[in-house]
Backbone as CSV, one residue per row, in Angstrom:
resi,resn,N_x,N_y,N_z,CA_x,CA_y,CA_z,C_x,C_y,C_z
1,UNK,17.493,6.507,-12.036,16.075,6.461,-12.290,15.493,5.218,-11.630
2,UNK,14.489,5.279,-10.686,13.604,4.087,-10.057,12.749,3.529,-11.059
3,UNK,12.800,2.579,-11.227,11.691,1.519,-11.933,11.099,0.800,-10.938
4,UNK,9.580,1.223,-11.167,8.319,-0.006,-10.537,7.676,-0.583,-11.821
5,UNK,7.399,-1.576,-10.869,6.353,-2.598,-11.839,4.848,-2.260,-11.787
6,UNK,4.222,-2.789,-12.400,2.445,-2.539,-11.913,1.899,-3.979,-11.855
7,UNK,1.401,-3.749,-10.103,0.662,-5.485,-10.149,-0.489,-4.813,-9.781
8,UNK,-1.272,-5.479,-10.673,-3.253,-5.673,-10.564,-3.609,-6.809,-9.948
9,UNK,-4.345,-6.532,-9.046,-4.893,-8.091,-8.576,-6.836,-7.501,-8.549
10,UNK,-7.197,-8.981,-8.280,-8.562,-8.484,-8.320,-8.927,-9.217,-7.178
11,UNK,-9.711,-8.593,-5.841,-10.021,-8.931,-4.451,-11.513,-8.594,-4.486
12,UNK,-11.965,-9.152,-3.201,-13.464,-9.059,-3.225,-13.762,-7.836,-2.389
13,UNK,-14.937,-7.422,-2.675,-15.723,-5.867,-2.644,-15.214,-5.731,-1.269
14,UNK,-15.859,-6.327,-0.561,-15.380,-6.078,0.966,-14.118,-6.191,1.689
15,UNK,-13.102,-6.617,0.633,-11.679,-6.546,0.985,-10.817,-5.187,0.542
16,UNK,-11.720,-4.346,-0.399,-11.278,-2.848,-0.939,-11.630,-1.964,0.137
17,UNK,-13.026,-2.162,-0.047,-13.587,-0.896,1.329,-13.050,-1.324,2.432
18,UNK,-12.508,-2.486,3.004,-11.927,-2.345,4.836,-10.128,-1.804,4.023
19,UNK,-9.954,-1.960,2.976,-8.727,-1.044,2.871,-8.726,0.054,2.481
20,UNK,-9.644,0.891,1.934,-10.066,2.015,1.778,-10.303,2.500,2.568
21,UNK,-11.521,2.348,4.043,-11.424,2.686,5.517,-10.228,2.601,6.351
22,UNK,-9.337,1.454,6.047,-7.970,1.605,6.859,-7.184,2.947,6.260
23,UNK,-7.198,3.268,4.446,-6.213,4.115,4.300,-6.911,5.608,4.795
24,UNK,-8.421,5.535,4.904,-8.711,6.719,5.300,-8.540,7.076,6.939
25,UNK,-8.799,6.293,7.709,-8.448,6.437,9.279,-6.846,6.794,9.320
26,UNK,-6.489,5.766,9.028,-4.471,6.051,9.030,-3.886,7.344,8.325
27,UNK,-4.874,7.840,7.521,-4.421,8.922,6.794,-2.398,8.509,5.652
28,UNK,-2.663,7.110,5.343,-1.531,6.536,4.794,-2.635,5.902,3.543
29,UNK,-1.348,5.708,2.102,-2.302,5.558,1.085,-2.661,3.935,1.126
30,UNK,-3.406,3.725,0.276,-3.471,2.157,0.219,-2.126,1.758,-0.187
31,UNK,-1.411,1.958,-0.978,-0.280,1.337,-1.243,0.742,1.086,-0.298
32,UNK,0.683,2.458,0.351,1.587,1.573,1.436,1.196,0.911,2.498
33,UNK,0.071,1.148,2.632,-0.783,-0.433,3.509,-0.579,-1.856,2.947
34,UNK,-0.549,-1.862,1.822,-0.329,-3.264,1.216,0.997,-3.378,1.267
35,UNK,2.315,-2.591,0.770,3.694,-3.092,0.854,4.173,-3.262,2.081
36,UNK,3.352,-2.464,3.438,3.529,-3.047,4.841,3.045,-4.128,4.986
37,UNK,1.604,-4.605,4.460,1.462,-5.979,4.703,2.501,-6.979,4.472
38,UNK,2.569,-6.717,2.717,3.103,-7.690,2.155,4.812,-7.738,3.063
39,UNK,5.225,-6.716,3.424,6.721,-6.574,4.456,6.846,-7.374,5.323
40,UNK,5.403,-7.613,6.218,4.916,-8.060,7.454,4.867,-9.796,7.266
41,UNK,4.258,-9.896,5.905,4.258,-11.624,5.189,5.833,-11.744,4.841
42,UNK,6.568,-10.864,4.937,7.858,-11.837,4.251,8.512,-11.682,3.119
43,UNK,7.958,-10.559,2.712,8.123,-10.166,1.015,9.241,-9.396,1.018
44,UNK,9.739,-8.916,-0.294,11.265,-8.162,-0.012,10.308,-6.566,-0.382
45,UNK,10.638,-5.815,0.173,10.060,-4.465,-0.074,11.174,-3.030,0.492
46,UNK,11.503,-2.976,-0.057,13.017,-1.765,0.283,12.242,-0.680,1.157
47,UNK,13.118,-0.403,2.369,12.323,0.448,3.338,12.009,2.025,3.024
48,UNK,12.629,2.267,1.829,12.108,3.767,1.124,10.909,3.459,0.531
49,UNK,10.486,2.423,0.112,9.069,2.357,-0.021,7.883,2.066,1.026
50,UNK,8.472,2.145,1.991,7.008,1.534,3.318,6.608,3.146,3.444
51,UNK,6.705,4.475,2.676,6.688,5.750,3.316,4.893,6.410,2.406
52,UNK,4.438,7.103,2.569,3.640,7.278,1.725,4.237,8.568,0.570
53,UNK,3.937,8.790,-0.376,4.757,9.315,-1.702,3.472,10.287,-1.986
54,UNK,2.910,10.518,-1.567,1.718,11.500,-2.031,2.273,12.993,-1.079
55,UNK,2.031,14.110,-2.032,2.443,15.551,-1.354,1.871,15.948,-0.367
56,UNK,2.207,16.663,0.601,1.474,17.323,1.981,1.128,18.729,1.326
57,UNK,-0.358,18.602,1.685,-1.055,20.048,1.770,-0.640,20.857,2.945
């Protein structure tokens, strides 16, 4: 069984919508825009999670 954690952060208005426009152009969710960031900064992030987890229509 996988266990995640839940992190909340709170960012400013205009830092949601240019990631909300990135996840909509990329067609990738926000989440994995941020665990690529955070991958990209240095962070430990297991490479089964850089994938997006939402079902294909």
């Amino acid at each position: 069984m996988k266990i995640e954690e839940t992190l909340q952060i709170t960012v400013p208005p205009a830092t949601k919508k240019s990631l909300k426009m990135l996840a909509a152009e990329s067609g990738d969710s926000m989440r994995v825009i941020v665990l690529r960031a955070l991958a990209a900064a240095g962070v430990q992030v297991p490479d089964g999670e850089l994938h997006d987890r939402r079902k294909v229509k």
